[in-house]
C-alpha positions as CSV (number, residue, x, y, z in Angstrom):
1,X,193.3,95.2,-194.1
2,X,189.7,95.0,-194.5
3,X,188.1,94.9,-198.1
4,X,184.3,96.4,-199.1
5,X,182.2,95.8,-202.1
6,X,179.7,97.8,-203.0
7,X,181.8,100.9,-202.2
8,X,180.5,103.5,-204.6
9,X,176.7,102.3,-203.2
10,X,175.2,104.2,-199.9
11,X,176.1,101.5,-197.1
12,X,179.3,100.2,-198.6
13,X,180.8,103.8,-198.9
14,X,179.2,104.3,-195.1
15,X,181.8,101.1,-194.1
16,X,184.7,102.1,-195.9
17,X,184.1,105.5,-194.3
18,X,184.2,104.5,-191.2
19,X,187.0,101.9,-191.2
20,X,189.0,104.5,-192.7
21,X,188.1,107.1,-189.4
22,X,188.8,104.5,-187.0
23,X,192.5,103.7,-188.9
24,X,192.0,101.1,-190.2
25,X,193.6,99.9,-193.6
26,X,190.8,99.5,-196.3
27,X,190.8,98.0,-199.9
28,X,187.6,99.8,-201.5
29,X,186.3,96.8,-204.5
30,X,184.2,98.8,-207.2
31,X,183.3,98.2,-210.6
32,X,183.8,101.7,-212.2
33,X,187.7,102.4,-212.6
34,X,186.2,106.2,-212.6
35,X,185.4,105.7,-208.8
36,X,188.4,104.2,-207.6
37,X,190.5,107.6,-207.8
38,X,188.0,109.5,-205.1
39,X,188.8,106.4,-202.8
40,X,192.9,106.6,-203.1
41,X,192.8,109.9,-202.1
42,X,190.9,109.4,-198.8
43,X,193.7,106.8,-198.3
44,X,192.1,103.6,-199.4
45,X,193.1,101.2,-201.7
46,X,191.2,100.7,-204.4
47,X,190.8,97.5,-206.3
48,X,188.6,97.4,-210.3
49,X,186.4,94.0,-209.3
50,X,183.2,92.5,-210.3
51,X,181.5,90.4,-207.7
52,X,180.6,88.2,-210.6
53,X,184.0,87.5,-211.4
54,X,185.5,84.5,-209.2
55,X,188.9,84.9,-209.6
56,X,189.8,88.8,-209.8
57,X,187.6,88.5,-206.1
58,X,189.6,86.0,-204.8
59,X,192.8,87.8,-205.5
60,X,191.6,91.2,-203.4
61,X,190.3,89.7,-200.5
62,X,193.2,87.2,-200.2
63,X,195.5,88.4,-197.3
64,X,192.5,91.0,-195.7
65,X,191.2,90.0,-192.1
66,X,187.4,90.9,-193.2
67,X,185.1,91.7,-195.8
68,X,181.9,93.7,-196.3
69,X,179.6,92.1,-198.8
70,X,176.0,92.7,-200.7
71,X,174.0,90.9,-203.3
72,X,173.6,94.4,-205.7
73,X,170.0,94.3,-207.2
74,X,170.5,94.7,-210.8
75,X,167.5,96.2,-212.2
76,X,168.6,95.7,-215.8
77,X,168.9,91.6,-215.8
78,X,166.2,89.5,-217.4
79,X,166.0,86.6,-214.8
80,X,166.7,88.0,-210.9
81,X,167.2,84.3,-209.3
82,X,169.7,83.8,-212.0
83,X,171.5,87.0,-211.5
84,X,171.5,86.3,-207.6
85,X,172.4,82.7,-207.9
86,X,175.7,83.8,-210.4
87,X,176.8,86.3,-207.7
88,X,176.2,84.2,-204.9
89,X,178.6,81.6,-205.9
90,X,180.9,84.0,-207.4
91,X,181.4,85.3,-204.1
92,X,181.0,82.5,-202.0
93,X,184.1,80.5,-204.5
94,X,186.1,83.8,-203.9
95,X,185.5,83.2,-200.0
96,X,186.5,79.5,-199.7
97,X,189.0,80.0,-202.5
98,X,190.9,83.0,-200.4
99,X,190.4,81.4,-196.6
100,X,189.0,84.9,-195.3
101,X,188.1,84.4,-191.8
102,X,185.1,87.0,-191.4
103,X,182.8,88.2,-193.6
104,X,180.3,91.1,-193.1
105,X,177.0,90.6,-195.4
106,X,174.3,93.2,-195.9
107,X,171.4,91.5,-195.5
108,X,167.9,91.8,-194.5
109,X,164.8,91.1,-192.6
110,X,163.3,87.7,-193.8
111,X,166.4,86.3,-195.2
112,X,165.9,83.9,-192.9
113,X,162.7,82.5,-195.3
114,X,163.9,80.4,-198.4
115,X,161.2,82.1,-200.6
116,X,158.1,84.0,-200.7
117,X,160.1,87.2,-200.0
118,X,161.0,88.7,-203.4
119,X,164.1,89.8,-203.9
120,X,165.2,88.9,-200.6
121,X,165.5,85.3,-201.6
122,X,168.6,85.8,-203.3
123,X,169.9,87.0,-199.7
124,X,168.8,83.6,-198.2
125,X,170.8,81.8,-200.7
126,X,174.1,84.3,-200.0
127,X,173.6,83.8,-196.5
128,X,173.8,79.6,-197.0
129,X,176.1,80.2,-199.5
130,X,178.7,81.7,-197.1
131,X,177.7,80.2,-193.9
132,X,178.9,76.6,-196.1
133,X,182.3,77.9,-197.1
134,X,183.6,77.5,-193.1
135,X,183.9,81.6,-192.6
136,X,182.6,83.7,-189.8
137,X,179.5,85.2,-191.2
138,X,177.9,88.1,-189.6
139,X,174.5,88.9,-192.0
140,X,173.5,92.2,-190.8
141,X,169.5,91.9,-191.5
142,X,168.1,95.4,-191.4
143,X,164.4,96.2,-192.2
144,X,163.6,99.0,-194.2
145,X,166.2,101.9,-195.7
146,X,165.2,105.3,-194.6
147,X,167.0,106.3,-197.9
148,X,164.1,104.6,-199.8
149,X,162.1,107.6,-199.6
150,X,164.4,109.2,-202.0
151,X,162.8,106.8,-205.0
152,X,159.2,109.1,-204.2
153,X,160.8,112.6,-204.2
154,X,159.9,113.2,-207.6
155,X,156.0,112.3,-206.8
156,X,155.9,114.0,-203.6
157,X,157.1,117.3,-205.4
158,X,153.5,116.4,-207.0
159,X,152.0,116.1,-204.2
160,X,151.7,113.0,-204.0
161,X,153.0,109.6,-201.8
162,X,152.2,106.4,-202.4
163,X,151.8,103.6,-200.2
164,X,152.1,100.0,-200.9
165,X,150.7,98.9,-198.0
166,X,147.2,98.3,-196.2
167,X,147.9,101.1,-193.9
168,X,149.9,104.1,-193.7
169,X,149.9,104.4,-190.1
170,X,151.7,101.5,-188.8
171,X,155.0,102.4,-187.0
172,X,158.2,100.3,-188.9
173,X,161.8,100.1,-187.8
174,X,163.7,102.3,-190.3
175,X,167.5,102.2,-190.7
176,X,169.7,104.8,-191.9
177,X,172.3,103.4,-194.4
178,X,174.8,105.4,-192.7
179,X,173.8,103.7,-189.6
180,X,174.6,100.7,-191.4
181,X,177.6,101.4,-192.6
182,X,178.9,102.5,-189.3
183,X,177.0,98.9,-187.8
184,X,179.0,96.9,-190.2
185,X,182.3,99.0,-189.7
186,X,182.5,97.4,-186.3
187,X,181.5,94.3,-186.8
188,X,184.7,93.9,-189.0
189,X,186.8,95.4,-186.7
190,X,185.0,93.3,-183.8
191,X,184.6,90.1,-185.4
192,X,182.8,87.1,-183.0
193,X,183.9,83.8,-183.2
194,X,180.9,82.3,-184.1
195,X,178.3,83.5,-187.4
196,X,175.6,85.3,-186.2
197,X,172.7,87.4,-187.5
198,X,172.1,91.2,-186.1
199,X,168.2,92.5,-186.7
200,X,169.7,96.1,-187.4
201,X,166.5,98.1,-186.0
202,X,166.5,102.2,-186.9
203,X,163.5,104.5,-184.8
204,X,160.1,103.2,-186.1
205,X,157.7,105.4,-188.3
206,X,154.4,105.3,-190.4
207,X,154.4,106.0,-193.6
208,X,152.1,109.0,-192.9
209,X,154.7,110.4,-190.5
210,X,157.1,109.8,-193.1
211,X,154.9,111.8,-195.6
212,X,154.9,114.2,-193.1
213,X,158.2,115.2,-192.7
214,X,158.9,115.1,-197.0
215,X,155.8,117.0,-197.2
216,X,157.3,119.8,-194.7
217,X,161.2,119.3,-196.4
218,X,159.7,120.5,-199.6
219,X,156.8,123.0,-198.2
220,X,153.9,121.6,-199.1
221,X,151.2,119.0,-197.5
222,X,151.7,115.6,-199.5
223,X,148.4,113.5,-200.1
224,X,149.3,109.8,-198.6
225,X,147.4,107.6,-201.6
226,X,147.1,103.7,-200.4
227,X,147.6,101.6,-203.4
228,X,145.8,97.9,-203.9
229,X,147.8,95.2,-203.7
230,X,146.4,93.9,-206.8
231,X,147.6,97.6,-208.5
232,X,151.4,97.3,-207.3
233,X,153.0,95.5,-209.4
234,X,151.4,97.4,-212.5
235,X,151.7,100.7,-210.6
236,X,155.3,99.8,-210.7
237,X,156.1,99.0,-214.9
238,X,154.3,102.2,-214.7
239,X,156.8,103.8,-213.0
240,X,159.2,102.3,-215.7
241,X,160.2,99.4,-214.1
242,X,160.3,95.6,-216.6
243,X,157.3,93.4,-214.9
244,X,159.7,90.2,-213.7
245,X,161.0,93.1,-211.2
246,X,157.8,94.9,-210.7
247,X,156.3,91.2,-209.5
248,X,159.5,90.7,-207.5
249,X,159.2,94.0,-205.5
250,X,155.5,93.8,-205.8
251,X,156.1,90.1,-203.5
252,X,158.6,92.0,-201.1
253,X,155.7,94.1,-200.2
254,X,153.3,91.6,-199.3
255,X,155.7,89.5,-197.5
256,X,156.1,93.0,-195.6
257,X,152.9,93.0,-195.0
258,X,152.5,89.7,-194.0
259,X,155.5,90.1,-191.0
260,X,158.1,87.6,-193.0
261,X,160.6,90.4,-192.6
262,X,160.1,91.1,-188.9
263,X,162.9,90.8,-186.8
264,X,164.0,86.9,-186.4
265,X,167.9,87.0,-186.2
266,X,170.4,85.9,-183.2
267,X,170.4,89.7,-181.3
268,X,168.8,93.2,-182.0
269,X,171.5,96.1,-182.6
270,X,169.5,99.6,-182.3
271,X,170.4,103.0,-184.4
272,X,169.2,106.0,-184.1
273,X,169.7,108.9,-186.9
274,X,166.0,110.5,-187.1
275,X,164.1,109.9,-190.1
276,X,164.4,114.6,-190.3
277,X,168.2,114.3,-190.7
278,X,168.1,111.6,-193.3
279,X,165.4,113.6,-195.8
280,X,167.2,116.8,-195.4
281,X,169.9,115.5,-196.7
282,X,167.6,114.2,-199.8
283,X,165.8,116.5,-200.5
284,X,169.2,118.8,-200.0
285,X,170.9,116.5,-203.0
């Protein structure tokens, strides 16, 4: 039996996916009771849990051979670190407390750094955390989502996408979440016997190439606008977001500029789905 978190979110529902095609058993953990119905009837077993909730976490992973884990970013909380620190211990209490022997993390480029990385911090600390309870942790550390481009549909149908970046024509590793899913689906069935970290690298594109294919998904030529660094975090609480988490995805980007999130973990693991299939689909939805 393996148990996944985050199984109403894109990579978690990926896992569960593909544990379930390869016959495995699968306990789906989600917070909405609404979700857990669609799950029974693909033949998991659905569980109502919080990650933030020690106890009720311990008692669904008890007894499962693996678990897939995530640090959610909650946009909605008024102190990130806080929010991150409350989950990470949550979990990593539910971990010791249960004896699991392997745990899957999502994780990401630079969570290898203690700080300076944004949100990704928060990651750094789950990894520790986990790594210190005595369980087999493999941290899948992928770079960028190519499902990310789904947050600018709305401004490329105006013609527009931005960039927050220096340059819109340097080539980055982009990973499918699917990809991921199906990444972290056989790690848990494949566990090593030693925690490792697995640089999950997708094909690499610029952002103009990016803007490219959008522009042609939705049939018209999208202007690629470079944004200051200085004007990201505002362009952001713009966009609606509250400024702590504008400044914290405003410091992801320079980090990304500044190559903390290139690829520093124990092996490389390559995926391919092109960066065509994955916007069809969006701009499909």
């Amino acid at each position: 039996m393996y148990a996944v978190a985050g199984a109403t979110g894109r990579v978690g529902s990926a896992t569960a996916r593909h544990l379930l095609e390869n016959g495995a058993d699968v306990r789906v953990l989600v917070r909405d009771r609404d979700r857990a119905e669609e799950w029974t009837l693909q033949g998991a077993e659905a569980r109502v849990v919080d990650l933030g909730d020690r106890a009720a976490l311990r008692d669904a992973i008890t007894g499962c051979d693996g678990l897939f884990v995530l640090l959610p970013f909650d946009l909605t909380v008024d102190d990130l670190d806080a929010y991150a620190d409350a989950v990470t211990s949550s979990v990593a209490g539910a971990v010791a407390d249960s004896g699991i022997p392997h745990v899957v993390m999502l994780s990401s480029g630079g969570a290898d750094l203690p700080d300076g990385t944004g949100p990704i911090t928060g990651m750094h600390r789950m990894e520790q955390a986990l790594l210190a309870t005595g369980t087999v942790l493999t941290a899948l550390r992928s770079g960028h989502f190519q499902e990310k481009v789904g947050d600018l549909i709305e401004a490329a149908r105006a013609g527009i996408y931005p960039v927050f970046a220096a340059s819109a024509d340097v080539p980055l590793p982009m990973a499918a979440t699917r990809d991921l899913g199906a990444t972290a689906a056989r790690a848990l069935l494949s566990p090593g016997v030693t925690s490792t970290s697995i640089d999950v690298l997708g094909p690499a594109y610029s952002e103009r190439e990016v803007a490219r294919v959008l522009g042609a998904a939705l049939e018209h030529e999208l202007e690629v606008v470079l944004l200051p660094e200085d004007g990201w975090a505002p362009a952001m609480v713009e966009a609606g977001f509250r400024p702590h988490v504008a400044e914290s995805i405003a410091e992801l980007s320079r980090a990304d500029e500044r190559g903390l999130l290139a690829p520093r973990g124990d092996r490389v693991e390559r995926v391919d789905t092109p960066i065509e299939v994955t916007i069809a689909g969006l701009t499909a939805d």
